[in-house]
TIRO-982083 format. One line per 3 residues: number of its first residue (from 1); their letters; for each residue x, y, z of C-alpha. Coordinates in steps of 0.1 Angstrom, whole numbers, plus 2048, in hexadecimal, padded with zeros to 3 digits. Each point is the difference from the previous one (the first is absolute). Example, Ala and Ser with C-alpha at 12.3 -4.5 7.8 and 13.67 -1.06 7.14 Angstrom:
1> AS> 87B,7D3,84E ~ 80E,822,7F9
END
This chain:
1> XXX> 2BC,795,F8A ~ 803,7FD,7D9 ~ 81E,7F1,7F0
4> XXX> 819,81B,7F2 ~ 804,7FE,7D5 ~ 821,7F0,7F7
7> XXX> 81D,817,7F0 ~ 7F0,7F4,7DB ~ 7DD,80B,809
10> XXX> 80A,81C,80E ~ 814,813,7E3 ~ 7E4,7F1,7EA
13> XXX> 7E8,817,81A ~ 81A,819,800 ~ 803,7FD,7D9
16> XXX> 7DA,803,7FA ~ 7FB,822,81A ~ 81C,816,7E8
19> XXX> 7F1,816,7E6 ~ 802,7F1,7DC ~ 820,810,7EC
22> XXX> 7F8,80A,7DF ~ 80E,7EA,7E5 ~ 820,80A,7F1
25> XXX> 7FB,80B,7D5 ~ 81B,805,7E8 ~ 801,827,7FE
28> XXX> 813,7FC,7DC ~ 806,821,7E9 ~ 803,7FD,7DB
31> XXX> 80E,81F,7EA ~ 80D,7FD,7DD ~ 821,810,7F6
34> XXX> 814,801,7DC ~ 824,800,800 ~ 81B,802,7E0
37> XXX> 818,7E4,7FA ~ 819,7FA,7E6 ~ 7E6,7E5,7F2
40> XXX> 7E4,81A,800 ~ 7E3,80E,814 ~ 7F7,7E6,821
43> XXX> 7D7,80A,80A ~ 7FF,7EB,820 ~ 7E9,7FA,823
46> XXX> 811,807,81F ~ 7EB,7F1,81F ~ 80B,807,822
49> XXX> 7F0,7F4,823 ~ 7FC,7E6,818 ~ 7F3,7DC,7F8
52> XXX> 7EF,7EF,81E ~ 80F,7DC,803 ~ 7E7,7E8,80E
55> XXX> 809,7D8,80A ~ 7EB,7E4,806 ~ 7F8,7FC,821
58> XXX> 7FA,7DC,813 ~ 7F5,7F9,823 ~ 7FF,7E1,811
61> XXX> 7FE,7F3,7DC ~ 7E3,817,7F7 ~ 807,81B,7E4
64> XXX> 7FB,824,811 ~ 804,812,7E2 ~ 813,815,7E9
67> XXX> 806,818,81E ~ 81A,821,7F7 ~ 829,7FD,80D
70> XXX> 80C,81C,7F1 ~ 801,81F,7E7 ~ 81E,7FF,7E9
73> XXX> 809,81E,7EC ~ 806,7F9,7D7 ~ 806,818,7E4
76> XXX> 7FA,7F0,7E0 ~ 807,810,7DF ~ 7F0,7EE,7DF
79> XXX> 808,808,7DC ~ 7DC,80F,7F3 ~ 7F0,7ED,7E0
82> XXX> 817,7E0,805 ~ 7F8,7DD,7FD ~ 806,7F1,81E
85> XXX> 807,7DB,7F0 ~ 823,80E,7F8 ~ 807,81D,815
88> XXX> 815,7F9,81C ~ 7FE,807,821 ~ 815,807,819
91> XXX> 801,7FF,827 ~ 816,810,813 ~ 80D,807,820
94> XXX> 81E,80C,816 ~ 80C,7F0,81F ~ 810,80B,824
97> XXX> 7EC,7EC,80F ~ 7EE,81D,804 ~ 802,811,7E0
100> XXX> 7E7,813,7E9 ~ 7FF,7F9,7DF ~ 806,827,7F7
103> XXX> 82A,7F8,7F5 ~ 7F9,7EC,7E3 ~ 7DB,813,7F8
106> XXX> 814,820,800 ~ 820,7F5,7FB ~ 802,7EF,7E5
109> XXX> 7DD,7F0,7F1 ~ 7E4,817,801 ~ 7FB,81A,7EA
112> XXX> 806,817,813 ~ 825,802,813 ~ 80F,816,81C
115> XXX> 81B,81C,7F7 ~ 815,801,81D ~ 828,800,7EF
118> XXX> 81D,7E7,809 ~ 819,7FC,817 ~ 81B,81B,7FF
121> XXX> 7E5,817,7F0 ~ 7DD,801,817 ~ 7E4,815,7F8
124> XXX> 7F0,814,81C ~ 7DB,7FB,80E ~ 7E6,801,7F7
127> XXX> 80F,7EC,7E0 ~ 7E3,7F3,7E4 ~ 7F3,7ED,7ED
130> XXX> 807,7F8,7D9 ~ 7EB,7EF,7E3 ~ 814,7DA,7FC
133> XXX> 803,7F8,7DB ~ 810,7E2,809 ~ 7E5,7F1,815
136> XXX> 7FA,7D8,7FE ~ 7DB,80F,7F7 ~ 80C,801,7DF
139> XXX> 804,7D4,800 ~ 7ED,7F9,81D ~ 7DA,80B,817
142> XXX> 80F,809,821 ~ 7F5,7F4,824 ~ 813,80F,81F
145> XXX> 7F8,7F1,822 ~ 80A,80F,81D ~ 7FC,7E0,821
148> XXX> 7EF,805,81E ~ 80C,819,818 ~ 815,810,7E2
151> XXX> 7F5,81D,7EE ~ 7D7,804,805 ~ 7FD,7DC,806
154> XXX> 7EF,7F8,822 ~ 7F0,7E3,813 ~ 7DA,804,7FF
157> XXX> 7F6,812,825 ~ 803,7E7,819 ~ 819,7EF,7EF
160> XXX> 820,7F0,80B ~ 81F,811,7E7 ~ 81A,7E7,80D
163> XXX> 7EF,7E6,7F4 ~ 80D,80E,7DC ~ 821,806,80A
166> XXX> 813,7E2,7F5 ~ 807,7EA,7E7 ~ 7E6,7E7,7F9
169> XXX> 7E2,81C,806 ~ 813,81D,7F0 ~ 7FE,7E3,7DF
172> XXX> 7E2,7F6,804 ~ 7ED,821,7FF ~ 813,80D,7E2
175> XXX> 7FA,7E2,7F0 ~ 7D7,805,806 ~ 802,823,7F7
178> XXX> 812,7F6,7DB ~ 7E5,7E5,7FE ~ 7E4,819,806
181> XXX> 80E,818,7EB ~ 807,7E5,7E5 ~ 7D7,7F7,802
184> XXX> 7F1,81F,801 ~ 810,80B,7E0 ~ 800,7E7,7EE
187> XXX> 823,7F9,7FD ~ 800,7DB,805 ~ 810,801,7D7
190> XXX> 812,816,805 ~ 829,801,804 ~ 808,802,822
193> XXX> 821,80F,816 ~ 808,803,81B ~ 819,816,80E
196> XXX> 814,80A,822 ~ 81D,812,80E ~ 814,7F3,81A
199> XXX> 7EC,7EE,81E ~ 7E7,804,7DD ~ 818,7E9,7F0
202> XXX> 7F8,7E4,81B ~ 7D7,806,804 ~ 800,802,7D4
205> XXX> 819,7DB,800 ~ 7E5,7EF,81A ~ 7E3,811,7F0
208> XXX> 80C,7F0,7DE ~ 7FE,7DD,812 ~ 7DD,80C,819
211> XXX> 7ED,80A,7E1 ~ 807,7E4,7E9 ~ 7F7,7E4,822
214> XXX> 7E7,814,80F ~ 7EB,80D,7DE ~ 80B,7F6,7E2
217> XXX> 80B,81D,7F9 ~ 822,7FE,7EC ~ 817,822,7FA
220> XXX> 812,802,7E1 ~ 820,812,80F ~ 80B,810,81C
223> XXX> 819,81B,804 ~ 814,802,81F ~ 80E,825,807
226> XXX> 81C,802,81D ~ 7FB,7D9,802 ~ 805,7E9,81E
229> XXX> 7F0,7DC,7FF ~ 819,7F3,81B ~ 804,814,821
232> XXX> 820,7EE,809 ~ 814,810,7E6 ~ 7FB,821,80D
235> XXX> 7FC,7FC,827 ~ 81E,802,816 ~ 7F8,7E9,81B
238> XXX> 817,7E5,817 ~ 810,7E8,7EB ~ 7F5,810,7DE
241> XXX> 81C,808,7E8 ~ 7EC,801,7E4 ~ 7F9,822,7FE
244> XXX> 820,80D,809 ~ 80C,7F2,7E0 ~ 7E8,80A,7EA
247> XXX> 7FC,825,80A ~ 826,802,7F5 ~ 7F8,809,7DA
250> XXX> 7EB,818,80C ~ 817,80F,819 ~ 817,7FF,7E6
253> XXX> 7E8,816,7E7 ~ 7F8,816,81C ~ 829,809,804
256> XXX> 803,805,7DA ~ 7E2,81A,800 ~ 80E,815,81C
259> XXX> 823,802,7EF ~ 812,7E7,811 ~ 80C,7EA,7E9
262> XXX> 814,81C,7E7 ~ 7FA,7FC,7DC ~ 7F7,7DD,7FF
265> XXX> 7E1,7F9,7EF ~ 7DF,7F4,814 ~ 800,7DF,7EC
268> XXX> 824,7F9,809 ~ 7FA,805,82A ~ 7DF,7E9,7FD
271> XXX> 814,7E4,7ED ~ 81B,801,81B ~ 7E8,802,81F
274> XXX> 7E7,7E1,7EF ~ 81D,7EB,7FA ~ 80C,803,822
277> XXX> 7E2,800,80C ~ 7F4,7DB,7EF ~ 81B,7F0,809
280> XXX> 81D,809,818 ~ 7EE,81A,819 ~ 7E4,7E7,808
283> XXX> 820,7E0,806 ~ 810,817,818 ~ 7DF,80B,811
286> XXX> 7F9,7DB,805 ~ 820,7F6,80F ~ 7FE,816,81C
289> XXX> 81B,7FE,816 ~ 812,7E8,7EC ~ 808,81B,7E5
292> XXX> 827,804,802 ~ 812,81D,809 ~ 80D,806,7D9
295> XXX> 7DD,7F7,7F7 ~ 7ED,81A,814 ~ 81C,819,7F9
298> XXX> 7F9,7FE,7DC ~ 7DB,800,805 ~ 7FE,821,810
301> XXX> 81C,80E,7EA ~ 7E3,7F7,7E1 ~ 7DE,803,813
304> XXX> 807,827,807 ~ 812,807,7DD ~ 7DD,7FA,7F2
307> XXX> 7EC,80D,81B ~ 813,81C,805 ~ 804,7F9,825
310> XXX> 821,808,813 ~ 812,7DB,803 ~ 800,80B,828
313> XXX> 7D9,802,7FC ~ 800,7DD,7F1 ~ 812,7EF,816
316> XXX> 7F2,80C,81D ~ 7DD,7F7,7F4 ~ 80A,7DC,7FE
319> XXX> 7FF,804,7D9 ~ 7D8,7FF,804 ~ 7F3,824,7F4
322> XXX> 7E1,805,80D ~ 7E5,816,7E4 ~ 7F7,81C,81B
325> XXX> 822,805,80E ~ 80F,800,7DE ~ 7E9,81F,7FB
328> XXX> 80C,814,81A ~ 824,7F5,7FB ~ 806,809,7DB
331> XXX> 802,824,7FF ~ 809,803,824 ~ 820,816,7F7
334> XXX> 7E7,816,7EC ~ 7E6,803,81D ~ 7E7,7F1,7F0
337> XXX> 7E8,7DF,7F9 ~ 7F4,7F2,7EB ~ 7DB,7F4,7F9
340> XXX> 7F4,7DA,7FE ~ 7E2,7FF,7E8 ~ 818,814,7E5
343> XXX> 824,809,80C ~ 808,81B,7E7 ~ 7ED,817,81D
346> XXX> 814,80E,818 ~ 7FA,80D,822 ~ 80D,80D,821
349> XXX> 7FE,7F5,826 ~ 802,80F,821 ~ 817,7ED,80A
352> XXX> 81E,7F6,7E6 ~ 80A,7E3,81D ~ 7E5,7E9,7FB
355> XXX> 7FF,7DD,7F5 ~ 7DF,805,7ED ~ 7EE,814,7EA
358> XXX> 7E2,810,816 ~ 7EC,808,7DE ~ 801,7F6,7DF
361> XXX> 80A,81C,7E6 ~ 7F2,7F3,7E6 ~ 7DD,7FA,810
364> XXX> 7FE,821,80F ~ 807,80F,7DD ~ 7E7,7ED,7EF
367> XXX> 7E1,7FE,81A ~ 7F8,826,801 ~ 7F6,800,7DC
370> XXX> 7EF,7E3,7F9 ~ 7E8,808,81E ~ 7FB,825,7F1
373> XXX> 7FB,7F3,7DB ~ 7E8,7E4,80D ~ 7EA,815,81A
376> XXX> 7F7,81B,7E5 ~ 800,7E8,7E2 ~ 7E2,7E8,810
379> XXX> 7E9,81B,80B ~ 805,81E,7E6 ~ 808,7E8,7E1
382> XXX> 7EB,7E3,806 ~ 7E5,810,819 ~ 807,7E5,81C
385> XXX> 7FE,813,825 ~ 807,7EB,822 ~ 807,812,81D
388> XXX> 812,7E5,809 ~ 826,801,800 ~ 810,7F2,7E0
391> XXX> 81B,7E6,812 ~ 818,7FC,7E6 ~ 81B,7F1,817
394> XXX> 7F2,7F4,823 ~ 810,7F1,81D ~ 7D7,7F1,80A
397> XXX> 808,7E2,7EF ~ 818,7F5,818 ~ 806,7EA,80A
400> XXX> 7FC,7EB,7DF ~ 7F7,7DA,805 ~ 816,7E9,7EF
403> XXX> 7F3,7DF,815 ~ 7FC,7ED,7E2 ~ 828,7FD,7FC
406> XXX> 80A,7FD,827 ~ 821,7EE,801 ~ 80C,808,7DB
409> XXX> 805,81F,7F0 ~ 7E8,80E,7EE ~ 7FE,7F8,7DF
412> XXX> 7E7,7FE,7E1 ~ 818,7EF,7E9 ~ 7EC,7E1,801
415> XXX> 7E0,814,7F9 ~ 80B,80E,7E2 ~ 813,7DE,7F7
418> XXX> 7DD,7ED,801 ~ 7EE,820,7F1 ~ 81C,7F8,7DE
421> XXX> 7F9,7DD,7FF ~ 7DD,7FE,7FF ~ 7FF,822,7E3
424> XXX> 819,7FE,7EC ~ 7F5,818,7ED ~ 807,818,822
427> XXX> 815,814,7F5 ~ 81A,81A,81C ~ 811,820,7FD
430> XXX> 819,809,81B ~ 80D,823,802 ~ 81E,80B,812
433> XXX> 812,81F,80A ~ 827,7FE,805 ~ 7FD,81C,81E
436> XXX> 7E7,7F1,812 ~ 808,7F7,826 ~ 7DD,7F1,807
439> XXX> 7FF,7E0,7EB ~ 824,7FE,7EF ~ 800,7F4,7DC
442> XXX> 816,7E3,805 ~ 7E8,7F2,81D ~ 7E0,804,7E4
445> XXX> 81F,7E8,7E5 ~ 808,7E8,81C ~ 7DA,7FC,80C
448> XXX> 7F5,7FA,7DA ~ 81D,7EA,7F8 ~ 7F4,7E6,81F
451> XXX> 7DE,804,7F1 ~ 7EF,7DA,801 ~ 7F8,800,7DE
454> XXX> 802,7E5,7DD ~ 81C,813,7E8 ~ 7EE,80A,7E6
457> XXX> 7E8,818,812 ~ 820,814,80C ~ 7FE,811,7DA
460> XXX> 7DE,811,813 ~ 815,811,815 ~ 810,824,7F6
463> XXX> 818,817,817 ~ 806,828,7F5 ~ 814,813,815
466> XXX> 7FE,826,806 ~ 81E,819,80C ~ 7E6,809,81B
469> XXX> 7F6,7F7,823 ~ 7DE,7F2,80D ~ 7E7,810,7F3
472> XXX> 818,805,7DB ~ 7E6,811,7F3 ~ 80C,823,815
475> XXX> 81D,7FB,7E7 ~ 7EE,80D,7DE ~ 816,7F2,7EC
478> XXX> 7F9,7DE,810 ~ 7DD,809,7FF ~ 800,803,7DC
481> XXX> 810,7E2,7FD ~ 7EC,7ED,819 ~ 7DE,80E,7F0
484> XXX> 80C,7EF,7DC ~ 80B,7DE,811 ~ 7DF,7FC,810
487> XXX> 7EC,808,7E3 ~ 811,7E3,7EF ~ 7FB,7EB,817
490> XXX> 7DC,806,802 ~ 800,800,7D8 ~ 815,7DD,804
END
């Protein structure tokens, strides 16, 4: 009788007996492409495809290798004939989690954008594509990275995809991407941003922080589109009032758009719903049931004069307005909702009863496009083909690890705080849309005002607001806007 392997033996044997995979390649595309901009004639490289990322790997001590963890997807756009001692480069990325990077490639940055109309005035599919004049191209190389499981961005076969989808790993494999990308150009000299929307605006805060500790590598700015850098000012949990006060302005913006505050101007309605909502909507939160009867009388009376709520509504939500029911509420006696990532878009529901939007308007509008634009844009413009599907906005990633901030909120304030402190010369852009029902523009002022950081370095940070939702770029008179304010912040 022989003595059976142990378990570690055994998948070792087990290991050894499967047929070799092949080794994973970048498959990367380059074209070159000319586009006209106010400035002149931009000749530039486009490069599309998948990156393999490889980590060190140790055994019982022993190095095993740079072994393959996954394929991430990058298109990368540099400025032909620059020197790349002074141009800039930017890396970008959207959010979710679970987002592609196609929003702010097609959306607003690239140079080339999708033609899709507004709220109030949609085109029909198929929709297009148009040149961007305004790209950041013009100021800045380009670098969009789509994370693993988003867009064509796998684990390597054999793989493990939750182990990306959180936090810490979700960082950390950006931050080697921008590092590999950084060496094998040649862009060590070079300017560097970064850039994210939404969730983007946490991974770009940390990855500020992660680069500089973990490589030395030290961003000049950052610009922060949609941003949230604290989740508790915008998660309605048990015993959190903070967001029910600062989603008031907003609220209050949201009313004015859709007519509900007469001929009052939109500047006038967010004074009114800021200064109740800094000082004496946030007192009577916190006193709870101790809030008298003349009090909470006049609360209600002022809480739906600038939200636009019925005083009945008010009152019987406690005086706490929660973002998705406020949604659905708001154009009830019209039949309609409104959307959360931009709530100038309207739609309907089956049901007019219900507590809840069951879509988002807003979303719905804006996905359609952006997956038509991008899907004919990386095979017939840049001669990229994957059979794969391109996941723009997947549910796979959940559900998304946050275990490095179990019992707190999550929060990258002190991230970016430390990131400040130790480069000064870091500088942050924070864009904001006044419509926007994901990440409210008061939250992104009350998170950077609690920022941990000396005086003097709060001159390097600069706020813009838009008339616009989320993505504020859908708005083009935002994105005209937008595309200038970021160019001189890149210029700096």
């Amino acid at each position: 009788m022989t003595d059976e392997p142990d378990e570690t033996e055994q998948a070792k044997a087990d290991r050894a007996a499967q047929p070799e995979r092949p080794e994973p390649t970048d498959d990367l595309v380059e074209t070159h492409h000319s586009l006209a901009t106010p400035a002149g004639e931009l000749r530039y490289t486009a490069t599309a495809g998948r990156v393999v990322l490889r980590e060190e790997h140790l055994e019982d001590g022993t190095f095993g290798g740079y072994r393959p963890k996954a394929e991430m997807f990058v298109t990368s756009y540099t400025l032909d004939g620059a020197d790349p001692a002074t141009r800039p480069v930017t890396f970008a990325f959207n959010g979710g989690p679970g987002s592609a990077s196609v929003w702010l490639h097609l959306g607003l940055l690239g140079p080339r954008r999708v033609v899709m109309g507004d709220a109030g005035n949609l085109l029909p599919p198929p929709w297009g594509l148009a040149d961007n004049p305004e790209t950041l191209l013009a100021h800045s190389d380009l670098v969009f990275i789509d994370p693993v499981t988003t867009g064509y961005s796998r684990v390597v076969e054999g793989g493990k995809a939750a182990e990306y989808h959180g936090f810490q790993r979700d960082l950390e494999s950006v931050g080697a991407l921008i590092r590999l990308w950084t060496s094998r150009h040649g862009r060590w000299l070079s300017p560097k941003f970064l850039a994210g929307e939404s969730y983007g605006t946490i991974r770009a805060s940390a990855l500020a922080d992660h680069l500089q500790s973990r490589y030395g590598l030290f961003p000049n700015g950052i610009m922060l589109i949609s941003s949230v850098i604290d989740m508790a000012t915008i998660r309605f949990t048990e015993g959190n009032d903070q967001p029910t006060a600062l989603y008031l302005p907003t609220y209050a913006a949201l009313a004015h758009y859709h007519g509900l505050h007469g001929d009052r101007s939109l500047e006038e309605v967010r004074a009114e719903a800021e200064t109740l909502a800094e000082r004496d909507y946030p007192w009577a939160l916190a006193r709870g049931g101790r809030l008298g009867a003349d009090e909470r009388a006049d609360l209600v009376r002022r809480v739906a004069a600038v939200t636009g709520l019925s005083e009945g509504y008010v009152s019987r939500a406690g005086l706490r307005i929660e973002h998705q029911r406020f949604f659905r509420e708001l154009l009830r006696d019209r039949g309609q909702v409104i959307g959360r990532l931009d709530g100038r878009f309207v739609g309907w529901e089956a049901d007019d009863a219900g507590e809840k939007p069951s879509a988002d308007p807003s979303n719905v509008a804006i996905h359609g496009p952006y997956a038509a634009a991008f899907n004919h844009y990386v095979r017939q413009e840049l001669g990229y083909g994957n059979d794969l599907p391109y996941e723009i906005l997947t549910s796979r990633v959940q559900p998304w690890s946050y275990a490095e901030f179990e019992g707190r909120a999550v929060s990258i304030s002190s991230m970016l705080g430390q990131a400040m402190r130790h480069n000064p010369h870091l500088r942050v852009h924070v864009a904001c849309g006044y419509y926007d029902g994901a990440t409210p523009y008061f939250a992104a002022e009350h998170a950077f005002a609690h920022l941990e950081i000396p005086e003097q370095l709060r001159t390097n940070i600069e706020m813009r607001y838009y008339e616009a939702g989320h993505m504020m770029y859908v708005h083009e008179p935002s994105r005209l806007r937008q595309s200038a304010d970021l160019a001189a912040f890149v210029r700096g």
